[in-house]
N, C-alpha and C positions, 0 to 999 in steps of 0.2 A: 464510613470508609473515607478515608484519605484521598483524595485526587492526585492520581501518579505523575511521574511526568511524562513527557512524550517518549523517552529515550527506555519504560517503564511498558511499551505498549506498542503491541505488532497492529499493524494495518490490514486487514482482512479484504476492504471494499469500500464502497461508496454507497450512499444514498440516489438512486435514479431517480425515482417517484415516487407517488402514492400508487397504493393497489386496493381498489374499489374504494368502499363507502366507511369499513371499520376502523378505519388507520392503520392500516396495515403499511408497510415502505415496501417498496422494489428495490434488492441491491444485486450491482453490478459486482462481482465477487474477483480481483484480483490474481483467485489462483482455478485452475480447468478446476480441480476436486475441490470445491468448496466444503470436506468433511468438519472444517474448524470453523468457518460462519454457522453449520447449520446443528451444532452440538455446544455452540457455546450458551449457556447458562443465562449470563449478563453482559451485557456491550458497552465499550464507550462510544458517544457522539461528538465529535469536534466540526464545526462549521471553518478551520480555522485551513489556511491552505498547509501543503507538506514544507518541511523545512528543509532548506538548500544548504546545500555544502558549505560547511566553514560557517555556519550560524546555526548556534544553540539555542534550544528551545526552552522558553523561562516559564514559570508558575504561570507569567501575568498572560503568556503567548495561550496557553493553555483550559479555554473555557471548555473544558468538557462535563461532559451530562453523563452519566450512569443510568442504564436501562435494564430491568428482568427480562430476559426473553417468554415471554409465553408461547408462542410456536415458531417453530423455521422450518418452513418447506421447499420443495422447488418445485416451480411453474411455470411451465412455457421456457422453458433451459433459463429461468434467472433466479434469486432467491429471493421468497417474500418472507419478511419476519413481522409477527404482532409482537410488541412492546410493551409491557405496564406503562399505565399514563398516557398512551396514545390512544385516541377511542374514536377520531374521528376524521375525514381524508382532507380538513382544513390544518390539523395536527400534523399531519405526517406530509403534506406537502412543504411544510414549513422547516422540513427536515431535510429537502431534496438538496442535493451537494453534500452534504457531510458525509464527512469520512467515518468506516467506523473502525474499531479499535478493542483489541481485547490483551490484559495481561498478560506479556510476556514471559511471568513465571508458568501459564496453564500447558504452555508448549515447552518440550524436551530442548534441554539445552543441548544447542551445538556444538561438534565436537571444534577443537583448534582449529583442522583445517578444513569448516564446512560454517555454513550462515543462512540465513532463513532470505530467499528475494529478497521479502520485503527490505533488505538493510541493503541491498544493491542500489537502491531508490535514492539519490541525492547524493550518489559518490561523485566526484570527478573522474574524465576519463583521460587518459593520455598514452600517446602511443611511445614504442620503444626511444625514439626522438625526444621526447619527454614532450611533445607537442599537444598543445589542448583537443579534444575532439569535443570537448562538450559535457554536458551532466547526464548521469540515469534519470530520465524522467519515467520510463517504463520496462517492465518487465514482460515477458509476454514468451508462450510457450505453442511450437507450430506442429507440434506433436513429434519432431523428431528431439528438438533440440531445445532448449533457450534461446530466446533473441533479445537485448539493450538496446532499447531504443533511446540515443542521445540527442541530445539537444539543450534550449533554452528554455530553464525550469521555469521564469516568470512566463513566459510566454506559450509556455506548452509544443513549441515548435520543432519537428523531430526532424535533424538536419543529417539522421543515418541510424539505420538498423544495423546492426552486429549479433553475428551469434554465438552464444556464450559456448563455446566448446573451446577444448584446449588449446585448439593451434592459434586460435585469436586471444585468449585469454589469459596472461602472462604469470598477471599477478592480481589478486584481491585483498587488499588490505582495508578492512571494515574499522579498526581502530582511527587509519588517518585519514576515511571515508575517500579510498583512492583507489582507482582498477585500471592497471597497466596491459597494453594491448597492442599486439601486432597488425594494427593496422593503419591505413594513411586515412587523413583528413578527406582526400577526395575521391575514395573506392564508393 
């Protein structure tokens, strides 16, 4: 199989740790209903960090690894998946930080005007003012709502929570990875 590109492949979670002695990984799963880590087939592994706005991601940016899933359970509220190839918890520790990643075509395309989180990840944000507030560094759901959390994507520093509901959320334009918002820098 072909190695896709990034722009080829939805973000499901990360690697946290090893889980016991077989190689199994602990993943920190992205979305509350992890239904799509724990029915996917095959993963990808990328060690590589997420790509920030107004930078394309190339072949060379792209070391990913392809994995069979042989189980996905949940444990203790996280998900553990065994791997073909992983057999051992020197193996699977050596995985902790990757992101993982599965083909975009497995999931339903969205309609015109709807988009999967994950592509809310590494938008710019800016308010009615056209003022920066910052990047989507995370997405995060409080049970009532969505919340963006923005900030400094090298630094992972979240300089404000937003929640994604209409009267803050203007405009989503996932083509020029841009989300217009009614709100000020210092709320």
């Amino acid at each position: 199989m072909n190695t896709p590109s990034l722009d080829d492949l939805i973000e499901l979670g990360a690697v946290q740790d090893a889980q016991g002695l077989q190689g199994q990984i602990k993943v920190r799963p992205h979305s509350s209903d992890p239904v799509a880590l724990l029915s996917s087939k095959e993963l990808w592994l990328s060690l590589i960090p997420r790509r920030s706005a107004g930078v394309a991601a190339s072949h060379e940016q792209a070391s990913l690894e392809l994995y069979k899933v042989k189980q996905a359970k949940m444990h203790s509220g996280t998900v553990v998946i065994a791997l073909d190839g992983i057999t051992d918890r020197d193996q699977a520790e050596a995985l902790k930080g990757a992101r993982i990643l599965v083909a975009r075509e497995v999931f339903p395309k969205a309609g015109s005007d709807s988009y999967y989180w994950v592509d809310l990840i590494g938008c710019k944000a800016i308010n009615l003012e056209g003022e920066s507030l910052g990047e989507v560094i995370d997405v995060n759901d409080n049970g009532a709502h969505g919340i963006i959390a923005l900030g400094d994507p090298e630094t992972k520093t979240v300089k404000q929570l937003v929640p994604f509901v209409k009267e803050a959320v203007q405009n989503v334009d996932i083509a020029n990875r841009l989300i217009t918002l009614d709100w000020q820098p210092d709320w």
